[in-house]
VOFIDREN-483768 format. One record per residue (C-alpha): x, y, z. Coordinates in pm, whole numbers, plus 32768, in hexadecimal, padded with zeros to 4 digits. Example, Ala and Ser with C-alpha at 12.3 -4.5 7.8 and 13.67 -1.06 7.14 Angstrom:
! VOFIDREN-483768
84CE7E3E830C
85577F9682CA
END
This chain:
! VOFIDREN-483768
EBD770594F97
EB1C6F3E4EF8
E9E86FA54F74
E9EE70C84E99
EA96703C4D8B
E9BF700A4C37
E9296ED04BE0
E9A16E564D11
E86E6D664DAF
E86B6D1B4F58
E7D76C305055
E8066BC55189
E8B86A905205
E7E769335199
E83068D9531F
E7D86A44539B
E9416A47543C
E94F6BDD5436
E9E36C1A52B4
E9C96C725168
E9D66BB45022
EA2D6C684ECC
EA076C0B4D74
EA3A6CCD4C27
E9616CDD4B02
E8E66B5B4B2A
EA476AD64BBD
EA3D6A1A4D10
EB126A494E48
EC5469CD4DF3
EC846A6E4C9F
ED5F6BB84D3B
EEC96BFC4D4E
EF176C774EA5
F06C6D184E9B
F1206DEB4FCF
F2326ED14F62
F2186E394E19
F22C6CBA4E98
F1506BCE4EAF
F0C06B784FC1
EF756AAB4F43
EF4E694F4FA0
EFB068224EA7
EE8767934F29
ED80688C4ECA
EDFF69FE4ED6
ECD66A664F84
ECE06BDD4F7D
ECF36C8750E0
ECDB6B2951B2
EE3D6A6C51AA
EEE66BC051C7
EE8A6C7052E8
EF386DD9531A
EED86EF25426
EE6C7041535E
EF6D70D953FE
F0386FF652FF
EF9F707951E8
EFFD7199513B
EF5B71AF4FDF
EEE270A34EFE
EEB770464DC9
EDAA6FC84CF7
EDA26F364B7C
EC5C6E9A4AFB
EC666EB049AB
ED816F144885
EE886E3D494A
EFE56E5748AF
F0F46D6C485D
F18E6D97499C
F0586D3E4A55
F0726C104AF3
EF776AD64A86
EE146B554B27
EC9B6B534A81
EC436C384BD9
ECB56D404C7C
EE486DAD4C58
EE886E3C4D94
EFD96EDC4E25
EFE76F464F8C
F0EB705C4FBC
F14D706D5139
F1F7717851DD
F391718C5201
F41C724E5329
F4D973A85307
F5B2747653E6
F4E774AE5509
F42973B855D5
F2C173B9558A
F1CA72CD55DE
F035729E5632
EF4471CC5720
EE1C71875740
ECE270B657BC
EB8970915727
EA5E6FFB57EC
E90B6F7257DB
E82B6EF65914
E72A6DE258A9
E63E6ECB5935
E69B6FF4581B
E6086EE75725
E49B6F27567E
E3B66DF95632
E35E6DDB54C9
E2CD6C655501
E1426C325523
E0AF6BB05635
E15F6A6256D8
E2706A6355E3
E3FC6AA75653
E4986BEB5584
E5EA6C125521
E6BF6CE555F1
E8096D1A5675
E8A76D8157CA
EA0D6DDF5733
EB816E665801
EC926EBA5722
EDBF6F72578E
EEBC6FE6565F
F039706B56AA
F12E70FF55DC
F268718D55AE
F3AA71E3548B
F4B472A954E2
F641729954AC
F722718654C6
F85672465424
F7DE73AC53CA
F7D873E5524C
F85472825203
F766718752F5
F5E271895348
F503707753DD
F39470C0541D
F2986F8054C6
F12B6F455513
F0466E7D55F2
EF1A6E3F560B
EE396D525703
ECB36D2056A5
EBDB6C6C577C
EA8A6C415728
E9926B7D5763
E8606B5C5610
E6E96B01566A
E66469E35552
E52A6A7654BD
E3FB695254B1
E2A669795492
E19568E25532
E1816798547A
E2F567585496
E2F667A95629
E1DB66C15664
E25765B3559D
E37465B8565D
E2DE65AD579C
E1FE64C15743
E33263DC56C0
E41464105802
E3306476591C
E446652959B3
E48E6617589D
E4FA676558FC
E548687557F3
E6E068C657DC
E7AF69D55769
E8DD698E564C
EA0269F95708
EB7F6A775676
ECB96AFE571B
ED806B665603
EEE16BF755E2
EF996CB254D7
F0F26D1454F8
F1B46DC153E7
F34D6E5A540B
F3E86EDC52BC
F54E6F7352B7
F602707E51A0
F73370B9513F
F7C071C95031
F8EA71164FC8
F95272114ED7
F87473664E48
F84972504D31
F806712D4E04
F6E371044F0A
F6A46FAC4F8D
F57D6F1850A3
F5156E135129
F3BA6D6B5215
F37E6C8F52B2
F2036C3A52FE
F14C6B5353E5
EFB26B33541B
EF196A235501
ED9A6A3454C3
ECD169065572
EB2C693C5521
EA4668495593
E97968325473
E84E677E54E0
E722678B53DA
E5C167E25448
E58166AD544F
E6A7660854FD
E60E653B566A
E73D65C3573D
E88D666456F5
E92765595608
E9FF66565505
EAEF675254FC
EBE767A853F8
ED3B6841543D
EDB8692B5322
EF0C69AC5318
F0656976530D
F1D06A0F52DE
F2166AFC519A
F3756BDC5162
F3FA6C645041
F5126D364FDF
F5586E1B4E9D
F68C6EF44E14
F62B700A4D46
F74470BE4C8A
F77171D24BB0
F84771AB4A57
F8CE72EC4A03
F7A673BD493E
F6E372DA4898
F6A2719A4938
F63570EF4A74
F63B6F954B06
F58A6EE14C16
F5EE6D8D4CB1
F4FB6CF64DA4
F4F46BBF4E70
F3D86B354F3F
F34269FF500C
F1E8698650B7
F1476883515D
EFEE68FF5169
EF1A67EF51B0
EE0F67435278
EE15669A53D3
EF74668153D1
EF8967215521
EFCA65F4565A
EEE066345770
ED8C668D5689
ECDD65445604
ECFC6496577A
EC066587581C
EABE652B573F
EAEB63AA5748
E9B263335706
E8FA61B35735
E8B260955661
E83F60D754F6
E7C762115481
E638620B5487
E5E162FC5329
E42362EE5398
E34362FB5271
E1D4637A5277
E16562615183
E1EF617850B4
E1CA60FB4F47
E23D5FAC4E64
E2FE60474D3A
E3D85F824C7E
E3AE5E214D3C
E4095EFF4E79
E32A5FC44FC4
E3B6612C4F8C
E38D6223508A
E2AD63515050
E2C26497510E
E40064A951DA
E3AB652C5336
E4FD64BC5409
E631644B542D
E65E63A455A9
E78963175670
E8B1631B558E
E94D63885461
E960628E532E
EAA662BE5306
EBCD63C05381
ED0A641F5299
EE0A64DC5300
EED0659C51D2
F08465E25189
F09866D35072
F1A467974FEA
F1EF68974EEA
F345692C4E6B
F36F6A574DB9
F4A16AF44CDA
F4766BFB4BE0
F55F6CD84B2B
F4F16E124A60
F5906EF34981
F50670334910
F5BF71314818
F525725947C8
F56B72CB461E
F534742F4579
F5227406440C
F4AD72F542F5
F38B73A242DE
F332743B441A
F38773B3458C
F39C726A460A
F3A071954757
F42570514725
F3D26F1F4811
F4526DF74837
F47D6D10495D
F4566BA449C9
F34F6B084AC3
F3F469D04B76
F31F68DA4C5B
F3D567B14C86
F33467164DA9
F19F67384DCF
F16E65F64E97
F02865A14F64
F00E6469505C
EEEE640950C4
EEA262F951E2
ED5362AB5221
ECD461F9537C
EB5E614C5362
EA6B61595498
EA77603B5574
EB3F5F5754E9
EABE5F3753AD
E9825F2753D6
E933608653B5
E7CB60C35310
E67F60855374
E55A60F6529B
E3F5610F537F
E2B461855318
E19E61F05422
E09C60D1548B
DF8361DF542F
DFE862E75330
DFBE643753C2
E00663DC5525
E14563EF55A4
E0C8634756CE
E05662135635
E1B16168563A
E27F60F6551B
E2BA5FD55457
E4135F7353BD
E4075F2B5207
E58B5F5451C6
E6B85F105253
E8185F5751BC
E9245E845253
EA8C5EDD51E2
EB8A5E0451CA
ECA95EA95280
EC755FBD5398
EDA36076531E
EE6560A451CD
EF1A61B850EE
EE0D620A5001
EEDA630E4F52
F00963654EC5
F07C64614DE4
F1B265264D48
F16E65D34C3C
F24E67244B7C
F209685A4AC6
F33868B74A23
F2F86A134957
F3946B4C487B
F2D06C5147DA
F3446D7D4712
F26E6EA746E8
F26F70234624
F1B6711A46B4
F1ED7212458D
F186738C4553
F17A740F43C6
F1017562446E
F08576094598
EF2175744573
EF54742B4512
EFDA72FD45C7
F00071884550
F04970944618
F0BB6F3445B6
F1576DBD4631
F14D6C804681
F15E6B804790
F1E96A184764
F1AE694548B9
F21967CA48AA
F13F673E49A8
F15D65F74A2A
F0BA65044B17
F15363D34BBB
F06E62DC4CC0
F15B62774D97
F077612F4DFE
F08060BC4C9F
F1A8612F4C2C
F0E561B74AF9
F0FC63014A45
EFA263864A5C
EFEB64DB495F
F101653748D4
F0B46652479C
F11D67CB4748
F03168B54787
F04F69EE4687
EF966B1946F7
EFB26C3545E0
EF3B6DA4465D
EEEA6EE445A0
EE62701D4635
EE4E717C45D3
EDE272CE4645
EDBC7421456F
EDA075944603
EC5875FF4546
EC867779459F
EDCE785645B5
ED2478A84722
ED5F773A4767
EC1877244813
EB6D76094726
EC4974EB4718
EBB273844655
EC7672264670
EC4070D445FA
ED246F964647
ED086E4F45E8
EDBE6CFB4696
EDC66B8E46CE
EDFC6B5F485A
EE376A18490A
EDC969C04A5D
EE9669C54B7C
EF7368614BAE
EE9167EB4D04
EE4766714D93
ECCD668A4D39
ED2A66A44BD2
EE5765E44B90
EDA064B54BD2
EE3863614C5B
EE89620C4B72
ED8361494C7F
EC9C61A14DBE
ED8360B14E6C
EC5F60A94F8F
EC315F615068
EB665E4C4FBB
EA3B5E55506C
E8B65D9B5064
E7695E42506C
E63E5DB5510D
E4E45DE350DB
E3A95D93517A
E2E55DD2506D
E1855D74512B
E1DE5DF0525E
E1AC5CA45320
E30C5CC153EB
E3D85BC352D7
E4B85C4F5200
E48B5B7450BD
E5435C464F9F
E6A35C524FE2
E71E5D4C4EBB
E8BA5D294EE6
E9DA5E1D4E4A
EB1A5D6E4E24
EC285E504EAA
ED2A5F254DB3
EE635E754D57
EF865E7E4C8B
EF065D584BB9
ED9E5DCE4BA4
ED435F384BCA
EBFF5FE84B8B
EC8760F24AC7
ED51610C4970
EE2862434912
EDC962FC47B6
EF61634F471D
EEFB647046C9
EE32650E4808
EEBD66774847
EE2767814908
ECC168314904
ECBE6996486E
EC106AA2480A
EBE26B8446BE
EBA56CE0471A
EB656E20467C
EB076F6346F3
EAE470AE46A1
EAB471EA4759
EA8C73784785
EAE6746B4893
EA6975F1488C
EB0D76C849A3
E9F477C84A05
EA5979014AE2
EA9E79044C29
EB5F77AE4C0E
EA5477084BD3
EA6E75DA4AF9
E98374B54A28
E9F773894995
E901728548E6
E99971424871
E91D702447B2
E9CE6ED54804
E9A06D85477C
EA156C4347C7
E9DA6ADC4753
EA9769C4485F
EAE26883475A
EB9D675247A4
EB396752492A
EB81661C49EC
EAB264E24961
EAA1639749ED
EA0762A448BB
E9886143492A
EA01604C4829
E9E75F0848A5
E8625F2648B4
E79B5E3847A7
E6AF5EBB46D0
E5B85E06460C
E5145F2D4568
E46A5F9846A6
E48F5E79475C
E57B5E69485F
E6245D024850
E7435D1B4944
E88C5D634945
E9C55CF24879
EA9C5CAB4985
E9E55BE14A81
EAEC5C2A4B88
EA7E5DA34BBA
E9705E674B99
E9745F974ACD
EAFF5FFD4A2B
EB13616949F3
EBD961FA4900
EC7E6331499A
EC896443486A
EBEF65824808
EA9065CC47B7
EA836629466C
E90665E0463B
E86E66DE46BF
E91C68624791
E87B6997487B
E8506AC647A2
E86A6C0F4884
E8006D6B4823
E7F96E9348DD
E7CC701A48F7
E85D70C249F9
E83572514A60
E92572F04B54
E90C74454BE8
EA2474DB4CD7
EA7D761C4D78
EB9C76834E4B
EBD9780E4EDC
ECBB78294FF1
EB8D77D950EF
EAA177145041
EAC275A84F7A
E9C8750E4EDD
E9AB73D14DFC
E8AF73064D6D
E84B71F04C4E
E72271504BE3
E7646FFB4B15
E64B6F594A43
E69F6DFB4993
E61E6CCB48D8
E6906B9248C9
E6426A504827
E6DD68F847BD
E7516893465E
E757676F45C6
E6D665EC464E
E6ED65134730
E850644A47B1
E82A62F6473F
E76761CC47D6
E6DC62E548C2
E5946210491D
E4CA636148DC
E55B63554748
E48F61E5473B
E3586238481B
E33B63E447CE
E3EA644C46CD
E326657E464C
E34365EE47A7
E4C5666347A1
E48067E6478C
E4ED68BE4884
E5036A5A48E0
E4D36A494A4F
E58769BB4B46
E6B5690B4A8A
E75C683A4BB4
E8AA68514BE5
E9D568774AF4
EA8D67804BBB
E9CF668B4AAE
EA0465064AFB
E88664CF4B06
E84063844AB7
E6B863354AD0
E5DF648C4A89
E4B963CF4AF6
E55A635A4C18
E46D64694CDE
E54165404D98
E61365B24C46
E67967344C03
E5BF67AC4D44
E6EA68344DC6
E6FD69654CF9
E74C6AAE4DB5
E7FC6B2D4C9D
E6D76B7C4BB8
E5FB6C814C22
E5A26D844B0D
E5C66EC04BBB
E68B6F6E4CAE
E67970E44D74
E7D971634E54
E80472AE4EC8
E90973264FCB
E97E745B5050
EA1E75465152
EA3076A751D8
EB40774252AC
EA7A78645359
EAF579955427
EB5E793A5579
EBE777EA551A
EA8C773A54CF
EA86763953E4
E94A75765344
E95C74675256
E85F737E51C1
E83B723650DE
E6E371AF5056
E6FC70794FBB
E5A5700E4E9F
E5BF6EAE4E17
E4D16DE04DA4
E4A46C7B4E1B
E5446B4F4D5B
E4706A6D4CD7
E42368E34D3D
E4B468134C1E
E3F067714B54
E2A267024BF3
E23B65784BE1
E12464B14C52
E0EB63424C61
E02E62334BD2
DF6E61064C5B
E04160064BCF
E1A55FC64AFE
E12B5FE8498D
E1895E644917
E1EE5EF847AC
E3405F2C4851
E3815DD048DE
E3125D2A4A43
E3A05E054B7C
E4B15D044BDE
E5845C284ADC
E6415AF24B4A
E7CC5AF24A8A
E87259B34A0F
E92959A94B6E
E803599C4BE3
E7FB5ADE4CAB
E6B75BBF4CEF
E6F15D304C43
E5EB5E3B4C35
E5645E9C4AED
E5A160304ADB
E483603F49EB
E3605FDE4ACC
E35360ED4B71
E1F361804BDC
E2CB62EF4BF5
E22963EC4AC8
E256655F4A54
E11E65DF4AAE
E0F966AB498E
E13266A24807
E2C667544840
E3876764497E
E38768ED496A
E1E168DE4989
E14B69004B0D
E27469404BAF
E24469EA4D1B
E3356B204D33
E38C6B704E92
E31C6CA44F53
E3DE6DDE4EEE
E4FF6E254FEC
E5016F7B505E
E6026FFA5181
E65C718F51D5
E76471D652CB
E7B072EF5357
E8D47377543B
E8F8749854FF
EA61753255B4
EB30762055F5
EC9B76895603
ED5076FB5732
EE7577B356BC
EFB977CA57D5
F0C0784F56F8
F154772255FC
F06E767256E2
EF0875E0568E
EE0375855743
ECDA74A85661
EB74745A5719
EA7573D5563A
E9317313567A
E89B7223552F
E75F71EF5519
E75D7090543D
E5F27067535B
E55D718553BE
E41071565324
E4076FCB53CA
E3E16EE9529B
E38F6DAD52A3
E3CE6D1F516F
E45E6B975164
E5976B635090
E5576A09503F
E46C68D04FD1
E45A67B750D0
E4BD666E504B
E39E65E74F97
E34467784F38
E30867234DCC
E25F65E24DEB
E0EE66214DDF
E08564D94E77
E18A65194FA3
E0E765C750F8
E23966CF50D8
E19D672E4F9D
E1E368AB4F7F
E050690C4F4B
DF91688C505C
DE5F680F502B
DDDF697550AC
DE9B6A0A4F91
DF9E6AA25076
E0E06A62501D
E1E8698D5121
E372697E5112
E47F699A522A
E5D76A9F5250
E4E06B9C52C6
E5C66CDF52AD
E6486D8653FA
E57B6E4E5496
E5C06F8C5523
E6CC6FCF55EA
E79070EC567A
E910710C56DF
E9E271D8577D
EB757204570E
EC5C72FD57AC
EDB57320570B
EEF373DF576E
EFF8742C564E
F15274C65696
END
């Protein structure tokens, strides 16, 4: 459903693990509300739409789908609002299953010549059934489903013979996942007035999620958790409804036993450079090409999320027309998120090489850094944080054509680190909305709306923020001449109670956006309808980390204030400089009783307003560089160094136009065809930098010594540059991503009895387009620069290729 939804944006998996990554109208992954039966079952620790909940279709009976004009009632969310309906049993036993298949050898082969495509060999088996438990009182209804598949890792032909030339024995290797979903649900009419249910809902989803360029199987995440929820809905005489929910989760990651012990990796993890440069008094790599023998570090995630709500609705004829009164309160008293976090080989757990002969794989490598942490194992997180809410709302009608709608959200949302015992936020969030629709013709064909609203973002542990980083203390070495001594030792003290690296702004609250839109529908004949919408949004106050303990002599960087750390952070909102969004969107749909079609074209623009955070070292060394209308970065914010070189690449979100069309046809003798083409153009790199000979001595040597008499880097010597007079100038957009499915079945009818065969055929046409920049894409002096120096263009997430599978399902 999000695949068709407008100004949605898609991509594969960064890991190539098999998924699908969504983002709204220049939001990132963990923006969404993810509710089930009206709870919510999205993660505290990123409410990543579609991956911590896992639910058989068979589970899902309808959803839906807000992405603009949210009101009061909505929960906090900048992305998608999304409610999954599933079914409830009735009288008489029904139920479905069902398998779907794909051989490795039903797979196309969309890669060139000596490169490894992505594709899938896939077995999924789905059961069902609801029926009575107490026949018009009781129903239950449950679902299963077991996936295994097993996800080739697209590389090309540089990243295949790097790795064999780094570890001779190098064979290519699938992502593999054996995932489970199982969902029961139960419910009850208590009374004609009073219906009650409850779920319960469990998902167990372990993907290796090896990289491209990953040596050997050294990753795999495991998604999922436990989820239930109950609500009472009742009926108050004529005129007035209520709704009582309760619900719980501990979505999370790696908190399954029995998943981290089977990739265990040896000694430190070996991150291989093409090249390497002095920047700042330091050797910095230069064209990633592999990560060998271990991960840096492993952390294994608690989480947990509870949910109460009350809402009551009474429906008034009279003071001037009819009105539907809301008002209800939102209740999260525990959002809590532990995080422990175990470092490679005891401690010592990085090792920066570069090759002996840039190039050549072959030639060896040479170690230039090594990060040696103080402690192998340590709590690096903890948080409990609250969203305590009411709202009241009016959704009010003078006449038959016109409708106003009105409220107003007050959350109290607060933030405790449980390692510092500090209160990180603690501020109301008012959200006022305003939305109305009018009936242009007495037909009630042409109908125009508009709506208005301040909308905060969903209460997650990427945004709350933490009082300190509360990492190990650890020491970096460098070889700066490559002569095997390591003669800068660069050391971070470790986080402590007494002296942390961050300090807490009083009045931090959360990011949100200001959005208006307005739109018009015209219902043709033959139920055919278009709707064209124009949407903007401007995110302010996103997440902002601000050094201030940096000294500034004009230009010149002179050290740091408090000789006992390196940079303080204060943790607060950035109100220097926001995202502005704007969009048109087009929607056409159709729907007889055999044929459904829908489609949407989006076309946006974006830019940034504003200037730069302070003592961002690009504000001293660029400063008429700061423009931007490409790719944004993310609005996850907390960027610290723009000219640090791999800044705002990661920007998925912006691409400026969009094509979706889906549709189905029930033909005579129970054939059924259905469709979805997908158009979107390719993000763009981030801004793209070059670099200079030598740190620019205006800004102060590349290494200052502190009264203590400790070694720091100097962040202004860098030899890191935009490459061009703005950040928006030169960059590389992506290929466009084009993928058309098709399926084709048909319906065996045997009495109340059904019968479903159906073959998909997935990217019909073959496309080949990659989905994403390697690291280095945007860096013009880095080999994984995304123009070659043939002018062809290089990235990695090559989409799936083509594939076919076969489902059979039986319904009763």
């Amino acid at each position: 459903f999000l695949e068709v939804t407008p100004g949605v944006t898609a991509r594969s998996f960064d890991q190539g693990a098999g998924g699908q990554v969504y983002m709204l109208r220049g939001t990132d992954i963990e923006n969404h509300v993810t509710q089930v039966d009206g709870a919510d079952m999205g993660s505290f620790r990123q409410n990543w739409a579609g991956q911590y909940t896992g639910l058989s279709t068979e589970a899902v009976d309808d959803v839906q789908v807000k992405t603009g004009g949210a009101d009061a009632s909505s929960p906090l969310g900048v992305g998608v609002v999304m409610n999954i309906a599933t079914p409830s049993g009735t009288n008489v036993l029904k139920g479905a299953s069902g398998v779907a298949f794909t051989a490795r050898g039903w797979n196309g082969n969309n890669a060139a010549p000596g490169e490894s495509p992505a594709i899938v060999s896939n077995f999924m088996t789905d059961v069902s059934a609801g029926g009575p438990i107490a026949r018009d009182r009781a129903w239950f209804f449950g679902a299963f489903r077991y996936a295994r598949r097993d996800t080739g890792i697209a590389r090309d032909q540089k990243q295949l013979a790097d790795l064999k030339g780094l570890v001779p024995s190098f064979n290519a290797f699938d992502n593999q996942s054996r995932n489970e979903y199982y969902y029961v649900k139960g419910t009850a009419q208590l009374s004609p007035q009073h219906q009650v249910y409850a779920f319960y809902q469990f998902d167990r989803n372990p993907d290796e999620s090896n990289w491209a360029y990953n040596g050997q199987k050294l990753d795999v995440t495991a998604f999922g958790g436990n989820g239930v929820g109950s609500r009472l809905t009742s009926i108050w005489g004529q005129s007035a409804t209520t709704k009582v929910l309760v619900a719980y989760n501990d979505k999370s990651i790696n908190g399954v036993p029995g998943v981290w012990d089977k990739y265990p990796g040896q000694g430190p993890s070996r991150q291989v450079y093409d090249s390497a440069f002095l920047s700042a008094g330091r050797l910095t790599g230069s064209g990633f090409l592999a990560q060998l023998d271990n991960l840096i570090s492993r952390p294994v995630d608690a989480s947990g999320k509870l949910t109460l709500s009350a809402d009551l609705t009474w429906y008034k004829r009279g003071w001037g027309g009819s009105h539907e009164f809301q008002t209800g309160v939102y209740l999260q008293p525990v959002l809590k998120l532990v995080t422990t976090t175990t470092y490679a080989n005891g401690g010592f757990a990085q090792e920066d090489v570069v090759l002996r002969q840039a190039g050549n794989a072959a030639s060896g490598v040479v170690p230039f850094r090594r990060r040696i942490y103080d402690q192998e194992t340590l709590v690096t997180r903890d948080t409990m944080a609250k969203d305590y809410a009411f709202y009241v709302q009016d959704g009010w009608k003078p006449n038959d054509r016109l409708t106003i709608n009105a409220g107003i959200r007050f959350d109290r949302v607060s933030n405790r680190d449980r390692l510092f015992n500090v209160m990180v936020q603690d501020a109301w969030e008012i959200g006022p909305r305003f939305g109305t629709t009018y009936v242009l013709t007495k037909s009630g064909h042409d109908v125009v709306r508009a709506g208005w609203g301040r909308v905060h973002d969903v209460p997650n542990a990427f945004y709350l923020g933490t009082a300190g980083s509360n990492t190990s203390g650890y020491r970096d070495e460098y070889d700066n001449n490559l002569d095997g001594v390591f003669e800068t030792v660069l050391a971070q003290p470790a986080s402590s109670r007494i002296s942390s690296d961050r300090q807490i702004d009083p009045d931090r609250h959360q990011p949100f956006i200001d959005e208006w839109l307005v739109g018009y529908r015209r219902q043709f004949p033959g139920q055919l309808s278009l709707d064209v919408s124009l949407v903007n949004r401007a995110y302010k106050d996103r997440p902002a980390l601000v050094g201030i303990n940096g000294i500034y002599n004009g230009s010149v960087f002179a050290g740091y204030r408090d000789v006992t750390q390196n940079e303080i952070y204060l943790v607060t909102n950035n109100k220097w400089n926001w995202f502005q969004y704007r969009g048109l969107e087009f929607t056409v749909s159709k729907r007889t009783p055999a044929l459904q079609l829908l489609g949407s074209v989006t076309r946006n623009w974006q830019h940034i307003e504003g200037t730069w955070q302070p003592n961002d070292p690009a504000s001293f060394i660029q400063p008429s560089a700061f423009p931007n209308d490409k790719g944004l970065g993310t609005i996850r914010g907390n960027v610290t160094n723009s000219l640090a070189g791999d800044a705002d690449i990661r920007s998925p979100s912006w691409q400026k136009y969009g094509l979706r069309m889906g549709g189905a046809y029930v033909g005579p003798w129970g054939l059924v065809l259905s469709s979805n083409l997908s158009l979107m153009s390719g993000p763009y790199s981030g801004p793209v930098v070059k670099r200079i000979a030598a740190p620019d001595p205006q800004f102060g040597p590349p290494t200052v010594v502190l009264s203590n008499g400790r070694v720091v880097s100097n962040p202004l010597a860098t030899t890191v540059r935009f490459a061009y007079d703005n950040r928006g100038e030169g960059q590389v957009k992506a290929p466009n991503f084009f993928v058309w499915s098709l399926r084709m079945g048909k319906d065996f009818r045997f009495g109340p009895r059904k019968l479903q065969v159906a073959f998909d055929i997935f990217n019909l046409t073959n496309a080949d387009a990659y989905q994403q920049f390697k690291t280095g894409g945007n860096q013009i002096y880095s080999p994984n620069f995304a123009i070659k120096g043939d002018g062809t263009y290089q990235g990695q997430s090559r989409q799936f290729a083509r594939a076919g599978q076969l489902s059979v399902r039986f319904q009763f």
